[in-house]
VEXMARTOR-965356 format. One line per field, with one value per residue: residue in three letters; residue number from 0; x negated, y, z negated of N, C-alpha, C in turn. Coordinates in steps of 0.02 Angstrom, whole numbers. Each point is the difference from the previous one (the first is absolute). Example, Ala and Ser with C-alpha at 12.3 -4.5 7.8 and 13.67 -1.06 7.14 Angstrom:
BEGIN
gugu	Ala/Ser
kolvo	0/1
n.c1	-660/18
n.c2	-284/53
n.c3	-390/36
ca.c1	45/-42
ca.c2	59/59
ca.c3	0/-3
c.c1	-45/39
c.c2	60/55
c.c3	0/-37
This chain:
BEGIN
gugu	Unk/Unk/Unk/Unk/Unk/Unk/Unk/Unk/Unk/Unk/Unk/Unk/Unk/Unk/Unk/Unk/Unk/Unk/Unk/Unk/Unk/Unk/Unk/Unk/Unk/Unk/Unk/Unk/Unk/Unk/Unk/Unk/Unk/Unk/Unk/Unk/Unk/Unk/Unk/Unk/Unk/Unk/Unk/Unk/Unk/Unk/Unk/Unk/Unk/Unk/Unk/Unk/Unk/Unk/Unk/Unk/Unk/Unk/Unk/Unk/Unk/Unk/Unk/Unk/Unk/Unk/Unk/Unk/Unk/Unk/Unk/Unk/Unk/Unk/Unk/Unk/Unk/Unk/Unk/Unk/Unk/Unk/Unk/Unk/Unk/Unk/Unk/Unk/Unk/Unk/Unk/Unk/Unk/Unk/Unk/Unk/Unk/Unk/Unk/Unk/Unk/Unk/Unk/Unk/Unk/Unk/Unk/Unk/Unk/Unk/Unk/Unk/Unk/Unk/Unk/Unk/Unk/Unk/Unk/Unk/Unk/Unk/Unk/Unk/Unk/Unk/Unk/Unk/Unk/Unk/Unk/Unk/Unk/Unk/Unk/Unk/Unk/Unk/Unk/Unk/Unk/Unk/Unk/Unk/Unk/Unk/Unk/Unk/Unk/Unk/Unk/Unk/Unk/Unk/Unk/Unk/Unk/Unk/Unk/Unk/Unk/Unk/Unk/Unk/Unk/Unk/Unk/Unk/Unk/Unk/Unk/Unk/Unk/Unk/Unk/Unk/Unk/Unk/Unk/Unk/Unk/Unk/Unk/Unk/Unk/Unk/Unk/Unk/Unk/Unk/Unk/Unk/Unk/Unk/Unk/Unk/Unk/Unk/Unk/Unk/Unk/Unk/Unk/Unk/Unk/Unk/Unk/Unk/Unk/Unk/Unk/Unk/Unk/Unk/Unk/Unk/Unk/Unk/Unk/Unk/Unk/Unk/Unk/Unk/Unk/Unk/Unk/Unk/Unk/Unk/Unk/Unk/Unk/Unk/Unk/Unk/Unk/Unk/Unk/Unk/Unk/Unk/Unk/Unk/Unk/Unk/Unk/Unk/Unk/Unk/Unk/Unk/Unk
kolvo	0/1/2/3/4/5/6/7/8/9/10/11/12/13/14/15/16/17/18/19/20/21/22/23/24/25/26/27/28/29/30/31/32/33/34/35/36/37/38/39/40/41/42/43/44/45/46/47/48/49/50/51/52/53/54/55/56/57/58/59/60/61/62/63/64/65/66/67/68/69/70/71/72/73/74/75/76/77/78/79/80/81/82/83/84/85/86/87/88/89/90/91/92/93/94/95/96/97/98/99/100/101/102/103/104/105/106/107/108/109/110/111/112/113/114/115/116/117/118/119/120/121/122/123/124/125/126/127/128/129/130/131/132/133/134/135/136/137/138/139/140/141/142/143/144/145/146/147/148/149/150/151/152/153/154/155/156/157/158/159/160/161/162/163/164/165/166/167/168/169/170/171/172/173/174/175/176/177/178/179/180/181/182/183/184/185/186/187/188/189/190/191/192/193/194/195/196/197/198/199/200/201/202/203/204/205/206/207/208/209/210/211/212/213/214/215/216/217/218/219/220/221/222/223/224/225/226/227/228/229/230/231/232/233/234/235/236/237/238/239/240/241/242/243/244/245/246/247/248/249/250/251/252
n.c1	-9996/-46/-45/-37/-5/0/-52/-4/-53/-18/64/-13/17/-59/17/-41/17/-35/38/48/0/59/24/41/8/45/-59/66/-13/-54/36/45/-65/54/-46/51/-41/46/66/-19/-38/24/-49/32/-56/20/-19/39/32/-68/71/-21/43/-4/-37/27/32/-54/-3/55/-37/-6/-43/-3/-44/-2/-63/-20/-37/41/-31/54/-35/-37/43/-1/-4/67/-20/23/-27/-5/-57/20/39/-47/-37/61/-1/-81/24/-14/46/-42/39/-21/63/-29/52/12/58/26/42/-72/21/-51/48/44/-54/-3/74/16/-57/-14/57/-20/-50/31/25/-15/31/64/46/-3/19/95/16/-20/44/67/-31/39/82/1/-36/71/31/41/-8/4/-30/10/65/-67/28/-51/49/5/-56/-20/-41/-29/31/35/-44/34/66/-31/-45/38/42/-71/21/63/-18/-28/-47/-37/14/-32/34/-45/56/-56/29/-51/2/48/-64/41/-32/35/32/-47/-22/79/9/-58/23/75/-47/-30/64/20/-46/16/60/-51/60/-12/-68/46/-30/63/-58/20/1/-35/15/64/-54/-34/56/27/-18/-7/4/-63/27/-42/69/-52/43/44/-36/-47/2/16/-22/31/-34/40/-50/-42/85/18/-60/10/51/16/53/-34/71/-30/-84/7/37/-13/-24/44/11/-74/-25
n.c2	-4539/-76/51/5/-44/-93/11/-40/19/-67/23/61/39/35/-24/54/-26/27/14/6/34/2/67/-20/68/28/-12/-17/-84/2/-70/17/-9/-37/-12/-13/5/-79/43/-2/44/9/67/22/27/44/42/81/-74/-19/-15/35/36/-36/12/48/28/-11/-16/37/24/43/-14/-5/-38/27/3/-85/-16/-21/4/-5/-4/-19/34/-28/61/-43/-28/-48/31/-54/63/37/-26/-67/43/13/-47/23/35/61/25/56/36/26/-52/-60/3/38/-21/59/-62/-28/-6/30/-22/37/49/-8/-20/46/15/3/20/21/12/-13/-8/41/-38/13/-26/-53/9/-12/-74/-51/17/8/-40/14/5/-44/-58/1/-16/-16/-45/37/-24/-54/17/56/30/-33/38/-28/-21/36/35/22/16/38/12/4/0/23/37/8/34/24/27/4/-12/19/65/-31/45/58/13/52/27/21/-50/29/-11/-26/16/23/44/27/-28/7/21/11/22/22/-2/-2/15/35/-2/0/46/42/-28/49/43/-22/60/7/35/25/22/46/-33/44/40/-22/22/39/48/-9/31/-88/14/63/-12/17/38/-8/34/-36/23/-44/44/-5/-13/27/-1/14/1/-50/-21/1/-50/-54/32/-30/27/23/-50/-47/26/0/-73/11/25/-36/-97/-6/54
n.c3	-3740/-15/59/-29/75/-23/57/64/-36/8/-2/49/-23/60/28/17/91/44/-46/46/14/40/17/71/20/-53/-15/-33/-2/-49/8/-41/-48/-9/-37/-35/-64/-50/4/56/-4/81/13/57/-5/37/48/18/19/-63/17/-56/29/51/-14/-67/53/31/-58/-4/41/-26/1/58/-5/21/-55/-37/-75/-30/-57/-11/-75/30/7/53/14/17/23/-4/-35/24/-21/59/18/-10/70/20/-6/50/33/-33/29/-20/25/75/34/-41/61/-66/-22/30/37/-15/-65/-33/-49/50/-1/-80/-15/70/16/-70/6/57/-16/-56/17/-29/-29/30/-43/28/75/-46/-43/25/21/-28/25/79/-10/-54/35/55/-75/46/-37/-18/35/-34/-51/-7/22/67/44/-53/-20/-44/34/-27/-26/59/16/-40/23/50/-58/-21/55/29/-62/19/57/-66/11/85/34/-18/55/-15/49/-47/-66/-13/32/-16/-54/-44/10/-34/38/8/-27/-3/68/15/-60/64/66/-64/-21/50/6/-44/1/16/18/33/23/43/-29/62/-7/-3/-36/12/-40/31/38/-49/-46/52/43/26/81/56/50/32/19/50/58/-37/-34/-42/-8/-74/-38/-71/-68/-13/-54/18/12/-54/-54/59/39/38/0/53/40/-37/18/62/0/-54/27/68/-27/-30/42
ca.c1	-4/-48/54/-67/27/-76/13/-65/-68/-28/40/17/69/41/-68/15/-66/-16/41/-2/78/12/66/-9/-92/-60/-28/17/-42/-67/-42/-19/38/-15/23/15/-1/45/-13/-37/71/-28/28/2/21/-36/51/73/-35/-28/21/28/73/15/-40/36/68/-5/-9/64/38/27/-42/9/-58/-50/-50/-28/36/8/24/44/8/-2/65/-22/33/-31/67/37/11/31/-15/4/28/-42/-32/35/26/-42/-26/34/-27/32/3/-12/63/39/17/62/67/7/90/0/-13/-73/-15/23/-55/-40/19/9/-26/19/48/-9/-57/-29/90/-2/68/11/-32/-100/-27/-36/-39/-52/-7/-18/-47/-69/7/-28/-85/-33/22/56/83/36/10/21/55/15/-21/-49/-12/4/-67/-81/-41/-28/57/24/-44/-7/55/-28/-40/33/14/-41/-33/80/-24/-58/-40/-56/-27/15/-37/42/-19/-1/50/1/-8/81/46/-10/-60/21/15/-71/-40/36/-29/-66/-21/26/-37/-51/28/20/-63/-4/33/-21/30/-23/36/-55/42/-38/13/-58/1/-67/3/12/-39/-39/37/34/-19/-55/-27/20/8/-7/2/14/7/11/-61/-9/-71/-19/28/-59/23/18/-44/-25/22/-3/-66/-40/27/-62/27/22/67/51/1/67/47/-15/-21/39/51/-25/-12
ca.c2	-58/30/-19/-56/-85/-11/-16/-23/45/-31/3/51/9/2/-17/31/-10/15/33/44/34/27/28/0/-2/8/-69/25/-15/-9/-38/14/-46/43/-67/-6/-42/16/61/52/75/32/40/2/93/29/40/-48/-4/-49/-60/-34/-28/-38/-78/-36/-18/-61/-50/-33/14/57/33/-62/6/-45/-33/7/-36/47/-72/34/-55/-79/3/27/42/-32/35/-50/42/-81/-18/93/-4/-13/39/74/-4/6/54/48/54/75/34/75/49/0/-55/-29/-11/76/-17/-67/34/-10/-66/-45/14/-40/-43/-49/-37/-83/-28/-17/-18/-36/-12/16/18/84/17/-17/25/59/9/41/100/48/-1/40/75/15/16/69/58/15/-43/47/5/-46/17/42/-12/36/71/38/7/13/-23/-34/-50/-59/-32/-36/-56/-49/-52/-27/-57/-45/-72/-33/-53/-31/-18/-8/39/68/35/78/24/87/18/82/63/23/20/74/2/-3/-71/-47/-9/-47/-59/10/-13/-89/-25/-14/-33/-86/-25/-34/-58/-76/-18/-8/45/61/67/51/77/64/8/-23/-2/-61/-53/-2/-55/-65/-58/-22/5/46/-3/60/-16/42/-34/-65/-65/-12/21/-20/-22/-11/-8/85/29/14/42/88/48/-8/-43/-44/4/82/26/7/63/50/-13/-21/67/41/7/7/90
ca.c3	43/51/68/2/-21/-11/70/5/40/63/53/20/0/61/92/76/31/58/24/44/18/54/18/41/0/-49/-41/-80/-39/76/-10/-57/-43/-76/-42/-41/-37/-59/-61/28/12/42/22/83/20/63/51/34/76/-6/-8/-44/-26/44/-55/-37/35/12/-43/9/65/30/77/31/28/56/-3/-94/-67/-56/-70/-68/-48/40/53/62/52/72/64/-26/-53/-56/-54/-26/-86/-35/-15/-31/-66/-35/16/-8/35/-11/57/-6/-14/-53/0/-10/41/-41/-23/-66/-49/-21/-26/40/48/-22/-14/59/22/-16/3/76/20/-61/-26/-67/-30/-28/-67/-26/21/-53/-78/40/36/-59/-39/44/-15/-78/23/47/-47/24/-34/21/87/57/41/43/93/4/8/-58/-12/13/53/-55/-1/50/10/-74/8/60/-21/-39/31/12/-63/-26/33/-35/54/-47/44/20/47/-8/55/-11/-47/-32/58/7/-71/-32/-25/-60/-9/39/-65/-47/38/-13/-58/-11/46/-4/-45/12/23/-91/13/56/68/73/30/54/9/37/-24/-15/-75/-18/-82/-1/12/-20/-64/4/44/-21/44/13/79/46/71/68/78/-15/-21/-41/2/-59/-56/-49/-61/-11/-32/69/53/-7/-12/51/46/33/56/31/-8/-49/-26/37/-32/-69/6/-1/-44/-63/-38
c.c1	-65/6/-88/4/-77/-8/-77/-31/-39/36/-2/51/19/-81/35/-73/3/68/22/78/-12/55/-29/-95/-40/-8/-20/-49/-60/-59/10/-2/-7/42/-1/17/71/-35/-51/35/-52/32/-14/12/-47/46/67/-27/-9/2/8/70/4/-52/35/62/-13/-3/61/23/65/-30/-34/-101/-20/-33/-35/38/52/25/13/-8/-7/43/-34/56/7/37/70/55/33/-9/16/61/-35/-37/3/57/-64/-16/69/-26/36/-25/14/50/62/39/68/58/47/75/-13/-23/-86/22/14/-50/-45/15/27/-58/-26/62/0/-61/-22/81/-5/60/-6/-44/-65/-30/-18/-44/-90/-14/-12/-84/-76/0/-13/-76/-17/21/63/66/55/33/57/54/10/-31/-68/5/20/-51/-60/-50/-42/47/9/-85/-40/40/-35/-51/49/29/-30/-44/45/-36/-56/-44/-71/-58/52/-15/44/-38/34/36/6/10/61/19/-38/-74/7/34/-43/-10/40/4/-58/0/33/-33/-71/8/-4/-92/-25/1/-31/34/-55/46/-36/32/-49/39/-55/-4/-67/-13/16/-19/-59/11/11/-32/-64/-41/69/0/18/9/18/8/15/-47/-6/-85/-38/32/-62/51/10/-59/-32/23/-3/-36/-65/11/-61/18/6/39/43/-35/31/57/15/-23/69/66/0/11/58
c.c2	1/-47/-70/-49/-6/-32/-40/53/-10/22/58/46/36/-9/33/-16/29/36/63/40/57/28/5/-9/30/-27/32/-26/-48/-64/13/-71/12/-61/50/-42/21/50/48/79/26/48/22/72/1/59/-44/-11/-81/-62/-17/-38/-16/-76/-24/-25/-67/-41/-31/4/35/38/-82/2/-53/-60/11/-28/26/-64/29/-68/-45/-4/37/37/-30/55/-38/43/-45/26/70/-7/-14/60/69/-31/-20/79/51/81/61/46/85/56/-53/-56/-22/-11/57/-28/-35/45/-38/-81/-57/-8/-62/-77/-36/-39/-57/-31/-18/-47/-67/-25/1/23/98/13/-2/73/104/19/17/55/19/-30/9/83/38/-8/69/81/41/-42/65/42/-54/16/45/-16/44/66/33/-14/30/-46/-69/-64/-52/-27/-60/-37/-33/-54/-50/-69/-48/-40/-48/-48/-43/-27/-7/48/67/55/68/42/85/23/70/50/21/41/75/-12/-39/-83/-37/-40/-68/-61/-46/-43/-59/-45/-20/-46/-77/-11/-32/-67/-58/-16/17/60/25/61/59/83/51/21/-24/-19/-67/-63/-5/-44/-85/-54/-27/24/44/2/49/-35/52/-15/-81/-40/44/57/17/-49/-31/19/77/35/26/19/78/37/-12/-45/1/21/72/23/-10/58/64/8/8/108/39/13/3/60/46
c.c3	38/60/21/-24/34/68/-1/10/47/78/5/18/67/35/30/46/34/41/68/7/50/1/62/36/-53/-61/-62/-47/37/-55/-80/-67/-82/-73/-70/-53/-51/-50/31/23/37/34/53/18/72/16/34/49/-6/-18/-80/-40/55/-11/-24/-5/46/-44/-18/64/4/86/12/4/69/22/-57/6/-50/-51/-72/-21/45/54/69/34/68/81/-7/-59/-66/-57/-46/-84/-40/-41/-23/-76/-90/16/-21/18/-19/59/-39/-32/-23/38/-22/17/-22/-36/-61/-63/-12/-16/67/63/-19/9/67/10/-23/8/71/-17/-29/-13/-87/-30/-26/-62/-11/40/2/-39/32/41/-86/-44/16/1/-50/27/11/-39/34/-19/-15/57/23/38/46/99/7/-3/-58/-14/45/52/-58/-36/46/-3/-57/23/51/-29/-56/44/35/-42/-26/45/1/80/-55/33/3/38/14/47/12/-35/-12/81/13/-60/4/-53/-90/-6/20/-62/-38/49/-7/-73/-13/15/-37/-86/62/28/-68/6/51/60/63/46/74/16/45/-39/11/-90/-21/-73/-3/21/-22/-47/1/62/-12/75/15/89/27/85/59/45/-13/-26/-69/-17/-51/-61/-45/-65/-14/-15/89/50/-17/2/47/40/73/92/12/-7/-68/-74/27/-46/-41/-18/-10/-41/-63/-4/60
């Protein structure tokens, strides 16, 4: 199944402006902006600290921002929030630790939320789990419950279920840092199978390999801002910024 439907290119698939965030007094994200073009795969690494999965949690709003813009497919992020369904039913999100529901068997993880979200008749809304689960090489999994699977696994079901919702935007926020060294990888290789495909991604990680491989622009962020970004070849092999040769020093070797 391929998950690449044909979108305007002219249209950007997220505007972020001038963005700000605040937990109380300290100022998480600092003026940051960042456009992304359809079918673009960007990747968001810095130190803990630097606001990157808190960016991208603003984009569906999950973390509330401040002040900025933020525009999914033409859809404006308002305070109003009129429009947050709109916008999270173009947006699908894989998280650190998976997420899932531990009482629903894999097919039923897959299959509620179209059935809530999308009122998608049961059946249909199987027949599509099992055919994201066959994507994600786990159809053998369905009946069973998360905690019978593998870190790697459950984490295949998370991406699974966030494509049953045919987004048009994917945003993975440290998929691999919860897994055993050895399941990274089968993660890692679903992920660079749907960049194949042309899906539209922003993914924050420390997987450098993996970003070399797959992303078209590489974002480097500190203290909430934005303090490099360039096309992999150059971020790696001559990046332009003090701190992100610091950076880059320490998690490369």
């Amino acid at each position: 199944m391929s998950i690449h439907e044909e979108r305007d290119v002219d249209q950007p698939a997220i505007v972020i402006r001038n963005l700000d965030k605040w937990y109380g007094n300290y100022h998480v994200l600092r003026n940051v902006d960042l456009f992304v073009k359809p079918r673009e795969r960007i990747v968001i690494c810095g130190p803990s600290g630097s606001g990157k999965s808190t960016l991208i949690r603003c984009v569906n709003h999950l973390e509330e921002h401040q002040r900025g813009e933020i525009i999914v497919n033409g859809t404006a992020l308002n305070e109003s929030l009129k429009n947050i369904d709109t916008i999270r039913r173009d947006v699908g999100m894989v998280f650190q630790h998976f997420n899932l529901f531990p009482h629903l068997s894999v097919l039923e993880n897959c299959a509620l939320p179209q059935i809530l979200s999308r009122r998608t008749r049961r059946k249909d809304a199987e027949e599509r789990a099992m055919q994201f689960l066959e994507r994600v090489r786990i159809p053998d999994q369905a009946r069973k419950f998360p905690g019978q699977l593998s870190g790697g696994q459950q984490q295949r079901v998370a991406i699974a279920r966030a494509l049953c919702m045919a987004p048009k935007v994917m945003l993975f926020d440290e998929p691999t840092s919860a897994l055993d060294p050895e399941m990274v990888k089968e993660v890692l290789d679903t992920m660079v199978s749907l960049a194949e495909e042309g899906m539209t991604m922003i993914v924050v990680t420390h997987e450098m390999g993996f970003a070399r491989r797959v992303a078209n622009r590489v974002v480097f962020m500190d203290q909430g801002m934005i303090v490099e970004s360039n096309v992999p070849d150059a971020f790696f092999d001559a990046p332009a910024n003090e701190r992100t040769r610091r950076f880059l020093q320490q998690i490369v070797h």
